[in-house]
Backbone as CSV, one residue per row, in Angstrom:
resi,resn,N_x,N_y,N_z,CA_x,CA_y,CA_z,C_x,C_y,C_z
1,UNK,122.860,157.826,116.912,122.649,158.908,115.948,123.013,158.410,114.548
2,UNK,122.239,158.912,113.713,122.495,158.083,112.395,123.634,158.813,111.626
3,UNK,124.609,158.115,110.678,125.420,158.579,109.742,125.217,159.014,108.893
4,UNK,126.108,159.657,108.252,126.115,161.168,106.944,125.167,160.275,105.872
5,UNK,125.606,158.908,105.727,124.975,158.186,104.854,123.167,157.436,104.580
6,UNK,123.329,157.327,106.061,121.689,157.364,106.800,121.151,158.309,106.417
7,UNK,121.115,159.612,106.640,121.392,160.667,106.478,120.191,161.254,105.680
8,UNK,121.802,161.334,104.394,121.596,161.284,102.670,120.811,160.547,102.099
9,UNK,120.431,159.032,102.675,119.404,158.003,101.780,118.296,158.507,102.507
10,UNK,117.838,159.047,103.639,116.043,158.941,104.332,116.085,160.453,103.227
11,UNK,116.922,161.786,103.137,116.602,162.660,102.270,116.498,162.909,101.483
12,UNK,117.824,161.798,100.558,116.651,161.862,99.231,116.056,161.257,98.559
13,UNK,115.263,159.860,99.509,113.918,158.971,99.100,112.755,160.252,99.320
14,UNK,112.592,161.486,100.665,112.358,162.281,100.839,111.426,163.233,99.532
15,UNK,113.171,163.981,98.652,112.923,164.472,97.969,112.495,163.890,96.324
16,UNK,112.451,162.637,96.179,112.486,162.009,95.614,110.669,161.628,95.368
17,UNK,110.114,161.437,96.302,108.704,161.137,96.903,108.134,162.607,96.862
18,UNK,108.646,163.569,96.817,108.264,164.908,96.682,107.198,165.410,98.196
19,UNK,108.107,164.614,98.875,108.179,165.395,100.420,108.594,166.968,101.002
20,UNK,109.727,167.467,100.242,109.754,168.518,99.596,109.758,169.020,98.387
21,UNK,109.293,170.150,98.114,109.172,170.593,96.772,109.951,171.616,96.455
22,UNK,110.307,171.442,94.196,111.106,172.190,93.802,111.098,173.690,94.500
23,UNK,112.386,174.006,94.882,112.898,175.089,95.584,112.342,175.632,96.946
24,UNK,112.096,174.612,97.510,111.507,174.900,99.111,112.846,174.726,99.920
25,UNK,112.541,175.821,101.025,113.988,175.807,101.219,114.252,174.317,102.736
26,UNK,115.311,173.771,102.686,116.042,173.129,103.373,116.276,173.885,104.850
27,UNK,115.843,173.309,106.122,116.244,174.383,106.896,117.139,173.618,107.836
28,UNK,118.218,173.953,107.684,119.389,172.847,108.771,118.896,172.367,110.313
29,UNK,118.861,173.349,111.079,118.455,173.103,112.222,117.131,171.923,112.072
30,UNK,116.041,172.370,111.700,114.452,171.688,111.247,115.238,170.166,110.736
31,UNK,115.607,170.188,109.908,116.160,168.708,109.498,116.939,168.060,109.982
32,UNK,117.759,168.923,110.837,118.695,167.792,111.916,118.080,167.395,113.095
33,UNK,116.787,167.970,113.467,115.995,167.750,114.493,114.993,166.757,114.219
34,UNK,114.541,166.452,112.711,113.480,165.692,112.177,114.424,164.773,112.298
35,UNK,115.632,164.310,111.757,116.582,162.883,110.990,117.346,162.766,112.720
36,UNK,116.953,163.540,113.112,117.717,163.271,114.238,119.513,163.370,114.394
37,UNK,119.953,163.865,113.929,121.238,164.314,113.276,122.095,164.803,113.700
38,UNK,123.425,165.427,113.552,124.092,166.502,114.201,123.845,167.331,112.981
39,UNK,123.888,168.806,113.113,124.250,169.601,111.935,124.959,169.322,110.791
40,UNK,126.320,169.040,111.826,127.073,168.258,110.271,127.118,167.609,109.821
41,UNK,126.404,166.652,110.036,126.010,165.597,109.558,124.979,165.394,108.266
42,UNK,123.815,166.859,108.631,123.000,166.998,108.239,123.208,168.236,106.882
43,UNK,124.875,168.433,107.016,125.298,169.534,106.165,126.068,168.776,105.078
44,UNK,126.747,167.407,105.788,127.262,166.899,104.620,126.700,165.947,103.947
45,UNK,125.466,165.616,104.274,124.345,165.288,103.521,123.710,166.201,102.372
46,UNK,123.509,167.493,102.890,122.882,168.403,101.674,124.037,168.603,100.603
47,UNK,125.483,168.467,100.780,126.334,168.606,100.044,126.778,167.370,99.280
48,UNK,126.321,166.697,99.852,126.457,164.430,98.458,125.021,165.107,97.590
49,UNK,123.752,165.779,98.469,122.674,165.823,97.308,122.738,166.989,96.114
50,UNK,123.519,168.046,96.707,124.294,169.134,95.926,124.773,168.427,94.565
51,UNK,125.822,167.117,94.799,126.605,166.897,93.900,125.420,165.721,92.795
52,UNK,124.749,165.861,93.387,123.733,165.007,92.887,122.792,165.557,91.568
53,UNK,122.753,166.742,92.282,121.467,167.794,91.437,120.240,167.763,92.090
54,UNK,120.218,167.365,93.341,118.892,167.124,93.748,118.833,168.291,94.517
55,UNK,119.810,169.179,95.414,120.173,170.115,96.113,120.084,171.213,95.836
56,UNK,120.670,172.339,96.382,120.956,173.591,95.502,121.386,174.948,96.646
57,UNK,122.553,174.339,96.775,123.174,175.219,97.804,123.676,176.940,97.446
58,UNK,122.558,178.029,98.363,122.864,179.347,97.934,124.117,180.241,99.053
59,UNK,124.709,180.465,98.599,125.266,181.379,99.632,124.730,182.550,100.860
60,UNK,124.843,182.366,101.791,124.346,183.188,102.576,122.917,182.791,102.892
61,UNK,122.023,181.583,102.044,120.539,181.595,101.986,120.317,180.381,102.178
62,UNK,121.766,179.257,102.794,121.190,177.735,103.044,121.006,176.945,101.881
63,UNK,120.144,175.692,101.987,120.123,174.890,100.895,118.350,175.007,100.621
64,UNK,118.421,174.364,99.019,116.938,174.040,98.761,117.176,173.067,97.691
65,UNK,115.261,172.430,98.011,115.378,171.491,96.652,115.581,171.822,95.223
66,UNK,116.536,172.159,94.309,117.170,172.083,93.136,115.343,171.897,92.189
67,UNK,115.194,172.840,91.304,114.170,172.789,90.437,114.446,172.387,88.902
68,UNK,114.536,171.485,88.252,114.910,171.403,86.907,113.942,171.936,85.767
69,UNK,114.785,172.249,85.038,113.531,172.983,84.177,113.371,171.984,83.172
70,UNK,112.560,172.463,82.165,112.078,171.788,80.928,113.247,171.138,80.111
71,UNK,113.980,172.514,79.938,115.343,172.289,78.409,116.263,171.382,79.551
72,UNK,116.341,171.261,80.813,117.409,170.664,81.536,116.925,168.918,81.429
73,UNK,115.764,168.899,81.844,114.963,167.934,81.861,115.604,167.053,80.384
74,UNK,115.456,167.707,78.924,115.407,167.423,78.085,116.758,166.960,77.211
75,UNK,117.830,167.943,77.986,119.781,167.557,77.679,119.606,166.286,78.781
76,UNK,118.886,165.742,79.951,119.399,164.901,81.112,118.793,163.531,79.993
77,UNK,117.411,163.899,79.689,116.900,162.418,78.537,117.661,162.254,77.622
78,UNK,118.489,163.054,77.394,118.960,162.971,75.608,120.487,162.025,76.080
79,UNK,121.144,162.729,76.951,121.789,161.933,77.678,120.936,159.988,78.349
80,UNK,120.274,160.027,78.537,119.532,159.109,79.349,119.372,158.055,77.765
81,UNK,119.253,158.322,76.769,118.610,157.819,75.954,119.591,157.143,74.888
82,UNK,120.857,157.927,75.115,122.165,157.325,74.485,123.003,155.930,75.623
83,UNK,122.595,156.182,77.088,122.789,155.016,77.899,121.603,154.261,78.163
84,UNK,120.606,154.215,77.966,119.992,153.574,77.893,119.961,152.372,76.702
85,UNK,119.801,152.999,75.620,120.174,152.159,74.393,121.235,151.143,74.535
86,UNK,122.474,151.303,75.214,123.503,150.908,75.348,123.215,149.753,76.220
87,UNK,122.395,149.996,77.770,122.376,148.902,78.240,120.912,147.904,77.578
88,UNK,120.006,148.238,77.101,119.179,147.590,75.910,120.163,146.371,75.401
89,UNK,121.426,147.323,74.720,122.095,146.098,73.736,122.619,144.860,74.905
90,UNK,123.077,145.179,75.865,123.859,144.376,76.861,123.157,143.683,77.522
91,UNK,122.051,143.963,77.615,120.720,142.917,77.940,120.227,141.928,77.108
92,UNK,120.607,142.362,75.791,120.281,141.677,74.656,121.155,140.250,74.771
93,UNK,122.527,141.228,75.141,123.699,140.265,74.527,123.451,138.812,76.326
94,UNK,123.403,139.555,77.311,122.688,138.673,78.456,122.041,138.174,78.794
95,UNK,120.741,138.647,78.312,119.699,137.814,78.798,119.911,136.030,78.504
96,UNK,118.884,135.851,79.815,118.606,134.310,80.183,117.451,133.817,79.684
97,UNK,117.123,132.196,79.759,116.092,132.167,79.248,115.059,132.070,80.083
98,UNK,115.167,132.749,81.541,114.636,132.783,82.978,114.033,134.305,82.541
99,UNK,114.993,134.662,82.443,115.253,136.186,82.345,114.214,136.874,81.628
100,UNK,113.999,135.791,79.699,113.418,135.763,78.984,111.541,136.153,79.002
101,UNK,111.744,134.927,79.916,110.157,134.662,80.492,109.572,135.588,81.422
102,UNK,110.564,136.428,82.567,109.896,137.095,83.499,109.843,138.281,82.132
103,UNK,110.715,139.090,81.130,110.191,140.025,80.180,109.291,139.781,79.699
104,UNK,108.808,138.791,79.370,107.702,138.772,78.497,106.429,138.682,79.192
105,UNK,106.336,138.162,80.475,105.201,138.699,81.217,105.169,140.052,82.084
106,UNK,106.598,140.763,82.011,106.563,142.269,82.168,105.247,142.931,81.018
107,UNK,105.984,142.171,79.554,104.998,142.722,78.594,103.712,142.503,78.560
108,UNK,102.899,141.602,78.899,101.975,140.941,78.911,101.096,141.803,79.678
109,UNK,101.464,142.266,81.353,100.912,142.981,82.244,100.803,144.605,81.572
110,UNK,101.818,144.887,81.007,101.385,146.081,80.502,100.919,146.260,79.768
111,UNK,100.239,145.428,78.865,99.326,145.293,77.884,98.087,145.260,78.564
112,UNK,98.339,144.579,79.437,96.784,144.219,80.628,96.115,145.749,81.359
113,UNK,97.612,146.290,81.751,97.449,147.447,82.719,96.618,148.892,81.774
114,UNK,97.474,149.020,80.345,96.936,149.816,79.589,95.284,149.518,79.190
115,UNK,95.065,147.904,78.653,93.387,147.635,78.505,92.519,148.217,79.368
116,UNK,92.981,147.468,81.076,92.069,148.371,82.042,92.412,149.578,82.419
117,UNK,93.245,150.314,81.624,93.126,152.030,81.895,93.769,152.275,83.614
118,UNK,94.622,151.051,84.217,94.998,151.186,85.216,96.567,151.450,84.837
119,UNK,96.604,152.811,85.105,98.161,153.660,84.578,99.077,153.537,85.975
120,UNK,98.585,153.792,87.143,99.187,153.499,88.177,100.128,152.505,87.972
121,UNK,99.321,151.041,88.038,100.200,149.986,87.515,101.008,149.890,86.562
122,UNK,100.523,150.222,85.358,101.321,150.613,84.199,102.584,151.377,85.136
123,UNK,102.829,152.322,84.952,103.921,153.411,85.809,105.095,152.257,86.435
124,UNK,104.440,151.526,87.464,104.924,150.554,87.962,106.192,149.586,87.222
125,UNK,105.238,148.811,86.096,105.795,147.967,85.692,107.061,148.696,84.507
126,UNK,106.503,149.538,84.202,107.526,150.592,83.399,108.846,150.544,84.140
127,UNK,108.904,151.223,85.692,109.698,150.777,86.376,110.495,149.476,86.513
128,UNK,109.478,148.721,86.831,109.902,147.157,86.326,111.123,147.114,85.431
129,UNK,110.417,147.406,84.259,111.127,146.918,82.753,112.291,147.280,82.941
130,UNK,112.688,149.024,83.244,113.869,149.524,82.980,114.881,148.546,83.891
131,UNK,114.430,148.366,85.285,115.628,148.394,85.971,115.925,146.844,86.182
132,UNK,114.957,146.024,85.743,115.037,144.834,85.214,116.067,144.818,83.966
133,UNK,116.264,145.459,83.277,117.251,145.506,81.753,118.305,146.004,82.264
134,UNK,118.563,146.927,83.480,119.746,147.308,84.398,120.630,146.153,84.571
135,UNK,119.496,145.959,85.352,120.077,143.912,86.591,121.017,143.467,85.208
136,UNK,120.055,143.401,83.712,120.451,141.736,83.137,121.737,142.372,82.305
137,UNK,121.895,143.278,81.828,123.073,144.049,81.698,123.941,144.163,82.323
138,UNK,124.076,144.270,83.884,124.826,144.050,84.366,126.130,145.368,84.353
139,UNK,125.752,146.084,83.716,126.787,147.440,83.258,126.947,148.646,84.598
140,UNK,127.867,148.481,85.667,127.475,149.461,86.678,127.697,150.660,86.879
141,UNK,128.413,150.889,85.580,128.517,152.592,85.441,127.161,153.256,84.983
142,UNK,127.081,152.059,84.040,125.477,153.094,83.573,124.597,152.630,84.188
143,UNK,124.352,152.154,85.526,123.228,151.950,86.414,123.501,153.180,87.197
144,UNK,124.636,153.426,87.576,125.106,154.838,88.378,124.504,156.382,87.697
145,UNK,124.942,155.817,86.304,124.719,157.335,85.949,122.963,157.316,85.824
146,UNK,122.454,156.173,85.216,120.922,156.529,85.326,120.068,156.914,86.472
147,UNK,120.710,155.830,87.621,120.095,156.501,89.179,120.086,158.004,89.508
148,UNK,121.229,158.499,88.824,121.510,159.899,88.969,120.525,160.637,88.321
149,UNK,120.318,160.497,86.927,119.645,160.908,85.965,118.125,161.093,86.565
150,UNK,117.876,159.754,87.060,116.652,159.700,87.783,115.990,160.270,88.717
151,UNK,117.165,160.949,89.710,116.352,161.410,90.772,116.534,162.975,90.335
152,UNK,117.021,163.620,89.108,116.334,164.506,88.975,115.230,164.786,87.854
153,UNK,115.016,164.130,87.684,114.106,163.724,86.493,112.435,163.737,87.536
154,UNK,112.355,163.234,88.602,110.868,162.704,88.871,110.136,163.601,89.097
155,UNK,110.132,164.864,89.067,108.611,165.981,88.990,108.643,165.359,87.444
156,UNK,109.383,166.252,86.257,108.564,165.398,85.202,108.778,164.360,84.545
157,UNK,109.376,163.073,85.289,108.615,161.864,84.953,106.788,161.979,85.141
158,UNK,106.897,162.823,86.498,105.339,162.419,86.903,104.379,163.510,86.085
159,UNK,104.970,164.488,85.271,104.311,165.114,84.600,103.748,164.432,83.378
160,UNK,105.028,163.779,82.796,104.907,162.827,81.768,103.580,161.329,82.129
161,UNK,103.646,161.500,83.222,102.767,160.321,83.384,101.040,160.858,83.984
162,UNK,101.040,162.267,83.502,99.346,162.544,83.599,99.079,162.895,82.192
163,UNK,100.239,162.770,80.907,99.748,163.223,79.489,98.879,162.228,79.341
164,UNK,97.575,162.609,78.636,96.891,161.908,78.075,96.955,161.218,77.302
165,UNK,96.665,159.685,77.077,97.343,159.018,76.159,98.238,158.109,76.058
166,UNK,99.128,159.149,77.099,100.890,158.462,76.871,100.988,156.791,77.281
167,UNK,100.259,156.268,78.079,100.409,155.036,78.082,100.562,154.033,77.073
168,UNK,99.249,154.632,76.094,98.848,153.319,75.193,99.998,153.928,74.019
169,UNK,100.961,155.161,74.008,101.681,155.542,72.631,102.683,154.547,73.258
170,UNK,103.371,154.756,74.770,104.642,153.951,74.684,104.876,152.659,75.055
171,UNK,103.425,151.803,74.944,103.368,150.400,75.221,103.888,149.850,74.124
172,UNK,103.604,150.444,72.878,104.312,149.429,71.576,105.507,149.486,71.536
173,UNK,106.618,150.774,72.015,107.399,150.945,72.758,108.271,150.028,73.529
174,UNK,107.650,149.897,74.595,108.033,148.798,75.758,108.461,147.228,75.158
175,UNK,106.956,147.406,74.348,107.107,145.588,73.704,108.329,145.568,72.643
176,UNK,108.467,146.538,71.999,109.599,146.546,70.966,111.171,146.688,71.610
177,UNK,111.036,146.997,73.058,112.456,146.624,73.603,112.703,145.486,74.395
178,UNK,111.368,144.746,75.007,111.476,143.383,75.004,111.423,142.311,74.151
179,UNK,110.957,142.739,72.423,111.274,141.680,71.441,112.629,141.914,71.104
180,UNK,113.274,142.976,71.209,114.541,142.800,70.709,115.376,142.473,71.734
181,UNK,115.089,142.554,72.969,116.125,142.066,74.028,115.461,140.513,74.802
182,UNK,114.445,139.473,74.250,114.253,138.827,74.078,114.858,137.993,72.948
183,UNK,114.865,138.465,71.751,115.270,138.046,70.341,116.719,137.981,70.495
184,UNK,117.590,138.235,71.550,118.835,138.500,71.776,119.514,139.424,70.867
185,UNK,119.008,140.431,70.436,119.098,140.807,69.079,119.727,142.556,69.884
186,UNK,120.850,142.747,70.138,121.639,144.014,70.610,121.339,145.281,69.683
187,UNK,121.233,145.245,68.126,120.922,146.426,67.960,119.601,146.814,67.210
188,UNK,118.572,145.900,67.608,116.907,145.980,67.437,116.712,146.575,69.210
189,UNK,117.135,145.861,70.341,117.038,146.043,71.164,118.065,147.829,71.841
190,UNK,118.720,148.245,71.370,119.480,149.471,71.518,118.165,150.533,70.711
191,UNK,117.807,150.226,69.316,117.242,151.252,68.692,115.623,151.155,69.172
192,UNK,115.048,150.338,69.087,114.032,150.270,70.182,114.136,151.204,71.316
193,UNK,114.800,150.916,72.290,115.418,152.155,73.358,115.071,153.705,72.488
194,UNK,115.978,153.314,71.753,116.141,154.886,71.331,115.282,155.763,71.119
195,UNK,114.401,154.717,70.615,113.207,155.198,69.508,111.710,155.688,71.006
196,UNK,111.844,154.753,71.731,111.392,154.735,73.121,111.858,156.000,74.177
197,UNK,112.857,156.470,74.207,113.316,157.648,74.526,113.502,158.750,73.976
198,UNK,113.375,158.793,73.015,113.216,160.086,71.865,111.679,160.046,71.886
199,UNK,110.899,159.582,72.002,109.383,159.856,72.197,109.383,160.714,73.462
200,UNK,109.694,160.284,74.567,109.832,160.775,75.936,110.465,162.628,75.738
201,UNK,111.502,162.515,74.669,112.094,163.490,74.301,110.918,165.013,73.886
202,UNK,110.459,164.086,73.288,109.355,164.585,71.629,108.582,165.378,72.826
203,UNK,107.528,164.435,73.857,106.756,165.292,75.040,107.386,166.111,75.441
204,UNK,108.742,166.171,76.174,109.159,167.173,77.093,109.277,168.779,76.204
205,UNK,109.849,168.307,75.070,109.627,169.555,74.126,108.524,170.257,73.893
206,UNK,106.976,169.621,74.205,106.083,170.100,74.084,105.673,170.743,75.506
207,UNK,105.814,170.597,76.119,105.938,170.901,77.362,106.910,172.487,77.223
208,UNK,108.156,172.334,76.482,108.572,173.629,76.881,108.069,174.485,76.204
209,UNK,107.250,174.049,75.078,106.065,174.876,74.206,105.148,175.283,75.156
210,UNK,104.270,174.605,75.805,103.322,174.878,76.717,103.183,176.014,78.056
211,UNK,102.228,176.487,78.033,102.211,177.940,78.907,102.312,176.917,80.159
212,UNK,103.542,177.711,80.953,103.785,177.049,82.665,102.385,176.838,83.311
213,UNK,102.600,175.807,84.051,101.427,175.583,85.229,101.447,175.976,86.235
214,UNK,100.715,176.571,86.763,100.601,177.051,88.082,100.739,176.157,89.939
């Protein structure tokens, strides 16, 4: 039988993959029978994703997937965008000249990915970049807190990634935090970030302008 920890990682790659959706409810029994589980097992799992934000434990009504809204979305980037910058600089101050070369053909592909209008990939390597500047930083508090950040963030990351456009605005973006964390250059490479996440910012705000979707 698998552990609390087994658990917790198959549920929330799960919710994460949007296997369930914002505020569908969690049904204990149903999920300890799917993960194969004991109850409690399967209870002190919904309570690590509780502390997570991915959760959303009601009294009397069980658990569900946790829905973030727009303005929440938008304090979690603003946050996201002051550690991010931070590990930018520490990548700067780290990087290799190994290190160097795999960024700059990070950049290269996403230049490629945006030409052929293949955003999928793009998306991808975006991924890439960030958690590649994680690794070379080396900083493990703020890899902690961004993982966190992250898994409630992905309905609109993925909203953010059907705006029209948005690819080819935050590719100059991308390249401007690999010339400065190439250039070894900590605070070209921090404000880059910044400037790169305050765009991200700029959308979500428009978004809370925008009449809800159905």
């Amino acid at each position: 039988m698998p552990d609390n920890s087994d658990v917790r990682s198959q549920l929330r790659e799960a919710i994460l993959r949007g296997v369930y959706a914002p505020r569908q409810r969690l049904i204990e029994a149903d999920l300890a029978e799917e993960y194969g589980a004991s109850r409690f097992t399967l209870r002190n799992a919904l309570i690590q994703l509780a502390s997570e934000g991915l959760v959303e434990l009601q009294p009397n009504r069980g658990a569900r997937v946790r829905e973030i809204t727009v303005d929440e979305a938008i304090e979690i980037t603003e946050i996201r965008q002051a550690v991010e910058s931070l590990v930018a600089a520490r990548a700067a101050e780290k990087v290799s000249d190994e290190q160097i070369v795999f960024l700059r053909q990070v950049g290269d592909d996403m230049r490629a990915a945006v030409d052929r209008n293949d955003f999928m990939r793009y998306s991808e390597l975006n991924s890439t970049l960030h958690s590649t500047l994680r690794d070379i930083a080396n900083h493990s508090a703020s890899t902690r807190v961004l993982e966190q950040l992250h898994g409630q963030m992905v309905r609109h990351q993925f909203r953010l990634f059907l705006v029209p456009g948005r690819p080819s605005l935050s590719l100059p973006e991308h390249l401007a935090i690999i010339d400065g964390v190439c250039a070894r250059d900590p605070e070209a490479a921090s404000a880059a970030m910044g400037i790169h996440v305050g765009s991200v910012i700029t959308t979500l705000r428009s978004f809370a302008e925008a009449p809800a979707l159905s």
